[in-house]
C-alpha positions in Angstrom: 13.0 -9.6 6.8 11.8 -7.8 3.9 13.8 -4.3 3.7 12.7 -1.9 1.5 13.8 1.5 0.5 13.2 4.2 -2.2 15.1 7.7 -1.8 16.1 6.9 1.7 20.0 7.4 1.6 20.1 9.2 5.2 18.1 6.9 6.7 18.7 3.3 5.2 21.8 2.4 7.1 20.2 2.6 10.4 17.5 0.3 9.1 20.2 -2.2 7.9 22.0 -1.9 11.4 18.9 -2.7 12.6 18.3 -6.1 10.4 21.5 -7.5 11.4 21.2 -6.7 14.7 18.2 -9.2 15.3 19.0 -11.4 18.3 16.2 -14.2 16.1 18.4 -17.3 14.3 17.9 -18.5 11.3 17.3 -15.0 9.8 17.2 -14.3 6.0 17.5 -10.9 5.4 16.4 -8.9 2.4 17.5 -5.6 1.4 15.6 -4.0 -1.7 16.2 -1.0 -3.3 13.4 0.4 -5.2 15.0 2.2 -8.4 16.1 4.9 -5.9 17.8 7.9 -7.3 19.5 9.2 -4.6 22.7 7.2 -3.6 20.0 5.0 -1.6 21.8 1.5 -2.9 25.3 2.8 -2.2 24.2 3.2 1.3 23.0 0.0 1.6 26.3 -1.7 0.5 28.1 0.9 3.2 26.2 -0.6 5.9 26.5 -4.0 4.9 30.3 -3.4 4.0 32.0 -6.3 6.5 29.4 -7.6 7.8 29.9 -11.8 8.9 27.4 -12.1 11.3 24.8 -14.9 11.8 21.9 -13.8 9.2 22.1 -14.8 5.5 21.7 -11.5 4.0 20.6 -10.8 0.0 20.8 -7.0 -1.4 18.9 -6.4 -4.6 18.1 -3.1 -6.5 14.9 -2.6 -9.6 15.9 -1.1 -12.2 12.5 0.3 -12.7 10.2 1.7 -9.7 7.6 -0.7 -9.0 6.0 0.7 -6.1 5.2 -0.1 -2.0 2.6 -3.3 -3.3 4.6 -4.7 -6.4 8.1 -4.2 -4.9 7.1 -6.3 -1.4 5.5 -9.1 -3.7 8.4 -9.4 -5.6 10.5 -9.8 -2.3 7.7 -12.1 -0.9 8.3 -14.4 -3.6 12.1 -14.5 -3.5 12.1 -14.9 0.7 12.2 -18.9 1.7 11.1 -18.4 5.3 7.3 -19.0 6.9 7.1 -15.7 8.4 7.8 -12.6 6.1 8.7 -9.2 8.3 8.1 -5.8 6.9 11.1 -3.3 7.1 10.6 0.3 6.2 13.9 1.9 5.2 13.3 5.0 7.3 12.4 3.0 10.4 14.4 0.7 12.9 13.7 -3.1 14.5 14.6 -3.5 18.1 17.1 -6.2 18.1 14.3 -8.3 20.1 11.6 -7.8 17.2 12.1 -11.1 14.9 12.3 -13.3 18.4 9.1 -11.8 20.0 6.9 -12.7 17.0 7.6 -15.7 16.4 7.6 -16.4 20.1 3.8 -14.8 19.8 3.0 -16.8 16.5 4.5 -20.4 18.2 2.2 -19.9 21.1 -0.9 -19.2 18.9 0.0 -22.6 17.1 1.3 -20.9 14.0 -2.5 -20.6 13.2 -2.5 -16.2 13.2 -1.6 -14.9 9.3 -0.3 -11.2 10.3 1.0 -10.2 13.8 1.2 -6.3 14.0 3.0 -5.2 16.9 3.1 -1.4 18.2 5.7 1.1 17.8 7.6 3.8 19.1 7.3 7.3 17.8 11.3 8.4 16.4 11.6 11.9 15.3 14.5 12.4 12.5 17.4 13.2 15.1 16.6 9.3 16.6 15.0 9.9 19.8 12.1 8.3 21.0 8.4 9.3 22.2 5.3 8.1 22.5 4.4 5.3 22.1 1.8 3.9 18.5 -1.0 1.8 19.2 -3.1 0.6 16.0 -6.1 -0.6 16.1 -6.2 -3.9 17.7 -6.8 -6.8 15.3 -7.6 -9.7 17.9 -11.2 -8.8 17.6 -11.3 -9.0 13.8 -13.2 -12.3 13.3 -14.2 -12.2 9.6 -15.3 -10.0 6.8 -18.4 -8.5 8.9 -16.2 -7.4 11.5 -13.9 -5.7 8.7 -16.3 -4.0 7.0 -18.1 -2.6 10.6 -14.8 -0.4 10.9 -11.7 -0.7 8.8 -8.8 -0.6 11.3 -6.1 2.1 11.6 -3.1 0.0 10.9 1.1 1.3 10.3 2.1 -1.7 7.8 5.8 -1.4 8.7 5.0 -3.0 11.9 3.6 -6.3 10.4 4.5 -9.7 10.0 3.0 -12.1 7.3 2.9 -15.8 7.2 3.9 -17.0 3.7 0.3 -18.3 3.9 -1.1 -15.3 2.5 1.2 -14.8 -0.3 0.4 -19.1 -1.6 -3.2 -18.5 -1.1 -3.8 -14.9 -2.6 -0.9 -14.6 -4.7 1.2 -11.3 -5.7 -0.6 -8.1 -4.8 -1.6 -6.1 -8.3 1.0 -3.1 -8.8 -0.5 0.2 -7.9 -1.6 0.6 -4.6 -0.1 3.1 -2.6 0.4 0.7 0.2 -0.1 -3.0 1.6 -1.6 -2.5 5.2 -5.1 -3.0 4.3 -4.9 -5.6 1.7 -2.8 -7.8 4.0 -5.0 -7.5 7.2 -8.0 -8.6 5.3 -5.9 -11.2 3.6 -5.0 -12.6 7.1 -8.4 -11.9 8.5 -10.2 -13.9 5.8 -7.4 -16.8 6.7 -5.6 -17.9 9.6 -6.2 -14.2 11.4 -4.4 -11.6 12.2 -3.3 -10.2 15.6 -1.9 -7.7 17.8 1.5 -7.9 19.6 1.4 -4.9 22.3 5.3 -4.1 22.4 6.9 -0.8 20.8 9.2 -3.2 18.4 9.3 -1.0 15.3 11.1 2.5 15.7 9.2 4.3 13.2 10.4 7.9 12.1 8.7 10.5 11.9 8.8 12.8 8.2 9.6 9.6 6.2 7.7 8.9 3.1 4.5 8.2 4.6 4.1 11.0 6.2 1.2 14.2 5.3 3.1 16.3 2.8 1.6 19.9 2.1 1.0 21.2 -1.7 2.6 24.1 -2.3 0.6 25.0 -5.8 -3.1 24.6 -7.2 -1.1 22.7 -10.0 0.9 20.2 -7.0 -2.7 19.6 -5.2 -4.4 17.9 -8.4 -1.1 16.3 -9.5 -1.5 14.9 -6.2 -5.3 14.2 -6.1 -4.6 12.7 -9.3 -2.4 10.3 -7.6 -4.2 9.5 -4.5 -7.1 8.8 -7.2 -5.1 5.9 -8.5 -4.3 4.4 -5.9 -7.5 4.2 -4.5 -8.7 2.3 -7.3 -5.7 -0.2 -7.5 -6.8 -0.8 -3.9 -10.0 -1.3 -4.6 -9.3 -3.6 -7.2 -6.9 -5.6 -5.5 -9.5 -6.1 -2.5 -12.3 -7.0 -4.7 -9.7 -9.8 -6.4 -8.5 -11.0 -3.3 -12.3 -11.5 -2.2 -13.2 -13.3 -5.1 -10.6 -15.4 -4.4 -11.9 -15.9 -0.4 -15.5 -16.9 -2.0 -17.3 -13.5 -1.1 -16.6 -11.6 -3.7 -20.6 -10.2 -4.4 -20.8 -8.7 -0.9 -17.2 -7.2 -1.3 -18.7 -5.6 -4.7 -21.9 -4.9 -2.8 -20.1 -2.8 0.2 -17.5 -1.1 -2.3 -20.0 0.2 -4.9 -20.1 3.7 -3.2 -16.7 4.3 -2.8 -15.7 3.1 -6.2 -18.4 5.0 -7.8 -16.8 8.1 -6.5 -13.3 6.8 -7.4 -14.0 6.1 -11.0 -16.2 9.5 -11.1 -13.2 11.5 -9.9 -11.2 9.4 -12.6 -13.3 10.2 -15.8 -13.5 14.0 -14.4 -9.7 14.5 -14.8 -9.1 12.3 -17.9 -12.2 14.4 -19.6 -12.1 15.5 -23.3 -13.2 19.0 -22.5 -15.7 21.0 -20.1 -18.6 19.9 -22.5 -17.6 16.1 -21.3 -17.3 16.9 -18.0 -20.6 18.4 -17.5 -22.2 15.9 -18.7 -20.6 13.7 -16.1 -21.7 16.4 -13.9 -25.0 15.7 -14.5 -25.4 12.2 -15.0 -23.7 10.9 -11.9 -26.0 10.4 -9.8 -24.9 8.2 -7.5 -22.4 10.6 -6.7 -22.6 13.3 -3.7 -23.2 16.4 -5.4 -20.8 18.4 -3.2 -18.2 16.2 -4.5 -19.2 16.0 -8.5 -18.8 19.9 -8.2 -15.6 20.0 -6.2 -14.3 17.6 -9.1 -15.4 19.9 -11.8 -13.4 23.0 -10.7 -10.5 20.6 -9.7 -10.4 19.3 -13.3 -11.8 22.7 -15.1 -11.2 26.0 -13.0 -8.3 25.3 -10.9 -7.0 28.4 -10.2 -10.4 29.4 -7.9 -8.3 26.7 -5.0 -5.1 29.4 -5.3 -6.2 31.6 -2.7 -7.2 29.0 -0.2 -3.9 27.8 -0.7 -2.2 30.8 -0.2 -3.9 31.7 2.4 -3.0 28.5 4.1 0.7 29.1 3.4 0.7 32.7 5.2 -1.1 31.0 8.4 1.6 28.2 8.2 4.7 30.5 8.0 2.9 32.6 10.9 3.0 30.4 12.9 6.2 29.1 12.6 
């Protein structure tokens, strides 16, 4: 079990608890904090204070934040086992979690690459609700399949084989998150699958959830952002397709949405408005709506503030 946190000091015991507490032997248990600075890592040694149970159980912290991608690859590497589980450090396992996957992966022969199970919706206070369904991957045969409709997919319900990390190597630091690079990792291998039981907990207002800008200045700091990591995603997919041997239809499928990726990048890194209309005018292969949305993002700003405020008033109104 990979566990990973980063600012999580309220919540990271419970995920701990929740590692030991796996009925599955032999476990090896990883618990990694990311260069958190909170009191995240003295957390973690609180819950692990005393602990002689079963699982052989490593704790770790970075001294410099790598990152979701960089930070699991790192563990990925360390971990000895043939199945590699993802651990969110605002989420829970159910004790049950580690035995029911590898029950599932034993009775598909060890063949599938990624399992994905469902989960159950936790708000902050612990209880449970619905239940989360992603998509289901069974039906993901190959790349065509993949690129006919990307799934939905919660990456803190997965399981890897070590497969995927011999074959594609690290994952390129960067990218927001690893859901999608791993699926089509284990979709261009051994396959991936679904596992329909709730065995992730998963809390609701962690760090993946939709946070709201509160300033023109916060919504392109973090359009700027997003803007990055789309383009370590894409570069990490087009790399790991090279390495699966269709690596010109992978260019040929992303050319669109990396157009508009590095469009949106040389808009904001700009030398001017004189530069940035000439990009305005010269990318053609860019949706117009979008090239002008850029500009003002990267040149007028302050035309979003009233939007913004406007959407702040509704908000507080109906609250």
């Amino acid at each position: 079990m990979l566990v990973i946190a980063y600012n999580q000091a309220q919540q990271i015991g419970d995920a701990v608890r929740s590692a030991l507490a796996q009925t599955y032997q032999p476990l090896e248990i990883i618990v990694s904090d990311d260069a958190s600075s909170d009191t995240t890592f003295a957390a973690i040694e609180a819950a692990l204070a005393g602990y002689d149970g079963p699982h052989r159980v490593i704790t770790r912290r970075n001294t410099v934040n790598q990152g979701i991608s960089a930070h699991l690859s790192q563990l990925a590497q360390m971990a000895r086992g043939e199945l590699l589980f993802v651990a969110a450090g605002d989420d829970m396992s159910a004790p049950e979690r580690c035995e029911r996957v590898v029950a599932c992966w034993l009775a598909h022969g060890r063949r599938p690459d990624l399992i994905a199970t469902d989960l159950a919706d936790m708000d902050e206070a612990g209880q449970l609700h619905e239940r989360v369904s992603p998509t289901e991957l069974d039906g993901y045969r190959g790349f065509d399949d993949w690129l006919a409709g990307r799934p939905w997919l919660i990456g803190a319900a997965h399981t890897w084989s070590r497969r995927l990390i011999e074959r594609f190597g690290p994952m390129l630091p960067g990218a927001a998150a690893e859901d999608q690079i791993m699926v089509l990792r284990a979709i261009l291998s051994g396959g991936a699958i679904s596992l329909r039981e709730p065995l992730v907990r998963y809390r609701r207002g962690g760090l993946s959830r939709k946070r709201r800008y509160r300033n023109v200045d916060e919504l392109v700091a973090r359009m700027r952002q997003s803007n990055r990591y789309g383009l370590a995603e894409l570069a990490q997919l087009q790399r790991d397709a090279d390495i699966a041997g269709i690596g010109e239809r992978m260019r040929a499928a992303m050319a669109p949405k990396l157009a508009r990726e590095q469009f949106i990048h040389a808009m904001f890194e700009a030398d001017g408005t004189r530069e940035r209309i000439g990009l305005l005018m010269r990318s053609a292969g860019v949706k117009p709506g979008l090239r002008m949305r850029m500009f003002l993002y990267a040149s007028c700003p302050v035309v979003y503030a009233p939007g913004i405020w406007i959407k702040k008033v509704v908000r507080g109104n109906r609250r």
